[in-house]
Structures are given as C-alpha cells and as structure tokens.
C-alpha positions as CSV (number, residue, x, y, z in Angstrom):
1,X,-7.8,12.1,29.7
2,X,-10.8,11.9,27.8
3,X,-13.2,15.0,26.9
4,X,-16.7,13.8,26.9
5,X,-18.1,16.5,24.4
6,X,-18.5,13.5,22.1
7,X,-20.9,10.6,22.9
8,X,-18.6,7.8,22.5
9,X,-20.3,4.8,20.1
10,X,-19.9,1.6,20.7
11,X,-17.1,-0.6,18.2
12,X,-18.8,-2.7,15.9
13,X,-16.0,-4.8,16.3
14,X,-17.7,-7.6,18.4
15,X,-15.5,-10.8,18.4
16,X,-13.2,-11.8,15.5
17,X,-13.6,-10.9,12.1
18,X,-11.8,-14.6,11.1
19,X,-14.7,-15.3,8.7
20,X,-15.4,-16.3,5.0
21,X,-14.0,-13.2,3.4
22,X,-10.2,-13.6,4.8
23,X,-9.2,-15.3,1.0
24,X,-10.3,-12.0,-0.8
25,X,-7.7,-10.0,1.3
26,X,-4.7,-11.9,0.2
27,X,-6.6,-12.2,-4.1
28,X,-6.8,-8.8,-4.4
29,X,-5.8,-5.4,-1.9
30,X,-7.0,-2.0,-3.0
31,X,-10.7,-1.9,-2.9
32,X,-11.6,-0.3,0.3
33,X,-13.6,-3.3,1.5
34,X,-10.7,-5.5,1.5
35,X,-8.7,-3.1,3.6
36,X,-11.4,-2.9,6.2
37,X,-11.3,-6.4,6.2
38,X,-7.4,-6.7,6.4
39,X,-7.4,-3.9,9.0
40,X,-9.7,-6.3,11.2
41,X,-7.8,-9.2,10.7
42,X,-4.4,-7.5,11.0
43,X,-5.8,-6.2,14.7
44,X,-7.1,-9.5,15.4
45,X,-4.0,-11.7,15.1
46,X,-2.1,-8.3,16.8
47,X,-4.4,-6.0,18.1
48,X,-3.1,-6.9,21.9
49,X,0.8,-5.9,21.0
50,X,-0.6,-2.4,20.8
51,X,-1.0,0.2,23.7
52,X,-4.2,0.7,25.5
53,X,-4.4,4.2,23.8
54,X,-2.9,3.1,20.1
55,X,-6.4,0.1,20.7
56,X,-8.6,2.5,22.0
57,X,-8.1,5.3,19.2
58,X,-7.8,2.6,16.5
59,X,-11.0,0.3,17.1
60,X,-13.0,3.9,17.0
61,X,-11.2,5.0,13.5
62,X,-11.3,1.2,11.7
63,X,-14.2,-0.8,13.9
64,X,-16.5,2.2,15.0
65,X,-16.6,4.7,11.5
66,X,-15.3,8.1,13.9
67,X,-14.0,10.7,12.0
68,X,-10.6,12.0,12.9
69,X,-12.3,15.4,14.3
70,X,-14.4,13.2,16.8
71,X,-11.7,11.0,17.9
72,X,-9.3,14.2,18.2
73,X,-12.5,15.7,20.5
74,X,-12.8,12.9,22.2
75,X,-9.0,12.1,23.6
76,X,-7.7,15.9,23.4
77,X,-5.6,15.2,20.7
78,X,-5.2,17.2,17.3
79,X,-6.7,15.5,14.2
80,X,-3.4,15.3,12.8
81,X,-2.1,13.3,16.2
82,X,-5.3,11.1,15.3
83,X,-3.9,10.7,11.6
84,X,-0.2,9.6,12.6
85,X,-1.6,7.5,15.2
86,X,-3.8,5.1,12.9
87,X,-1.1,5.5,10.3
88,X,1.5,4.2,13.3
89,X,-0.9,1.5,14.2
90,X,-1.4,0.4,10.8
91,X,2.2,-0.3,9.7
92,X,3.1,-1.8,13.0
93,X,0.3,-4.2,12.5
94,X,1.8,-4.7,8.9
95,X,5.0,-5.3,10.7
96,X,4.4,-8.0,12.8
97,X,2.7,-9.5,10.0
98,X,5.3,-9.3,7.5
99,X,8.2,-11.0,10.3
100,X,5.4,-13.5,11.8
101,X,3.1,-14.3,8.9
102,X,0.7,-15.7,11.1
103,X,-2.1,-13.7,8.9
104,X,-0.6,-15.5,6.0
105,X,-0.8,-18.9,7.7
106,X,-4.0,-18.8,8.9
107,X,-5.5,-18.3,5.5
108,X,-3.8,-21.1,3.8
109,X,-4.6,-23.5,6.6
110,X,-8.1,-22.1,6.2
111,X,-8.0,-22.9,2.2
112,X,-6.5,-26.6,2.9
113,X,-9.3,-27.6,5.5
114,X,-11.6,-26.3,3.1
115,X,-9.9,-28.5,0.2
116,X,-10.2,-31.7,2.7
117,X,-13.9,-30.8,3.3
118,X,-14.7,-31.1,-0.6
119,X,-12.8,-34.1,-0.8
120,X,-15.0,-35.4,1.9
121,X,-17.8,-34.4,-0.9
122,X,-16.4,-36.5,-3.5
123,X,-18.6,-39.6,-4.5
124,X,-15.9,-40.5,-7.4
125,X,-13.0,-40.7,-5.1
126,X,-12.4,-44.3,-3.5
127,X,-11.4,-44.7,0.1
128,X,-7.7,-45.0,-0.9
129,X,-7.1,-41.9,-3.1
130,X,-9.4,-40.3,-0.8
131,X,-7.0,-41.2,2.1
132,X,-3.9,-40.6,0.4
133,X,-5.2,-36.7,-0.5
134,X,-6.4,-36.1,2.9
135,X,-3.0,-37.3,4.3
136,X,-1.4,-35.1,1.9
137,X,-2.8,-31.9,2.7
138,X,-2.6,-32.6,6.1
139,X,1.3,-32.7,5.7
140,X,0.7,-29.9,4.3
141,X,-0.6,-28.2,6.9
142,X,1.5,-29.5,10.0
143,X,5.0,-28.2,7.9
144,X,2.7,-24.8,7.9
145,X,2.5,-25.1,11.6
C-alpha cells in the first residue's frame, strides 16, 4: 500500500526512448548519461517482464529523478529496500539482455538502415553497385533477424 505523504510526480518516461542516441550506449558505458540512456532502453525492450511493483518503483528512481527517501515514503518501504530493488531490476534487465540480445540487435539493424539510407545519398554510385550494397546489407540484416 502506498502512503501519500509524498506527491507522486509524473515519469518523464513518455513513450520509448528508441531514439538517435541508442549507438552511444553500446561506444562507450560509464558516463552517467549513457546509463540513463541504457537504463531506458534496457526497460523498454523488458520493462513488461518486471512486476507491477519492481515497474512502479523503478520508472520513479530511473524515468521520474525520486530519491530513494521519497520512493521509500511513498511505498512504505526502507530506503535500503528501495536500493536492492533498482539494483534487482537493473541486473535482471541486464539479464535478459545478455541471453536475448534484442538490445544489441536493434542497434545494429538501426546502424545498417542507416548505412542503406546514405547509399541512397550517393550521386557516385551507379544503379548496379548501388543495388548490389543495398542487397548486401539487407542480408545482413535478415541473418540478424
């Protein structure tokens, strides 16, 4: 049960977070960005193979900036409960990554559309080498699928 001490605020986690900044994640980790950004696209590809509760607590620590003091207010929990929670979350999330990869093939399919869009650019290319690339990286992508 809830305690409504704290005035709940709303996610900012409003849709996916699939956008432009999904190559940085897998270029470089650490920066602090980059695992807000991996955190949203973790939860996005496996967000709904968590509990209602694990969801609820971890879209209000990762998507809506709560501290673990509000979050522990707000469900009853201790901030430490709050702590191993997220840190639960987090590594399942990894989990499902590192045995489905789906992450992982979503970005590369991403990077390969994005190569057949600048080939699409590509005055100096004639029809046929321009064919034969496309069909290549399409390959490419269907042995990904």
């Amino acid at each position: 049960m809830k305690n409504k001490t704290v005035s709940r605020k709303k996610p900012l986690h409003k849709g996916k977070v699939l956008d432009t900044f999904v190559v940085m994640v897998y270029s470089s980790k650490g920066d602090d960005m980059e695992k807000i950004v991996e955190q949203g696209l973790l939860y996005d590809f496996y967000g709904e193979l968590l509990t209602d509760h694990q969801r609820s607590i971890y879209e209000d620590a990762v998507f809506g900036d709560l501290s673990l003091g509000e979050i522990a207010r707000e469900y009853n929990i201790s901030r430490q409960g709050v702590h191993d929670l997220i840190k639960r979350c987090d590594n399942s999330l990894q989990d499902y990554e590192n045995k489905l990869h789906l992450m992982q093939k979503f970005i590369s399919i991403k990077q390969k559309v994005k190569e057949i869009d600048e080939l699409t650019g590509n005055a100096s290319l004639s029809r046929e080498e321009l064919a034969k690339k496309m069909k290549e990286i399409a390959g490419q992508i269907l042995e990904e699928l």
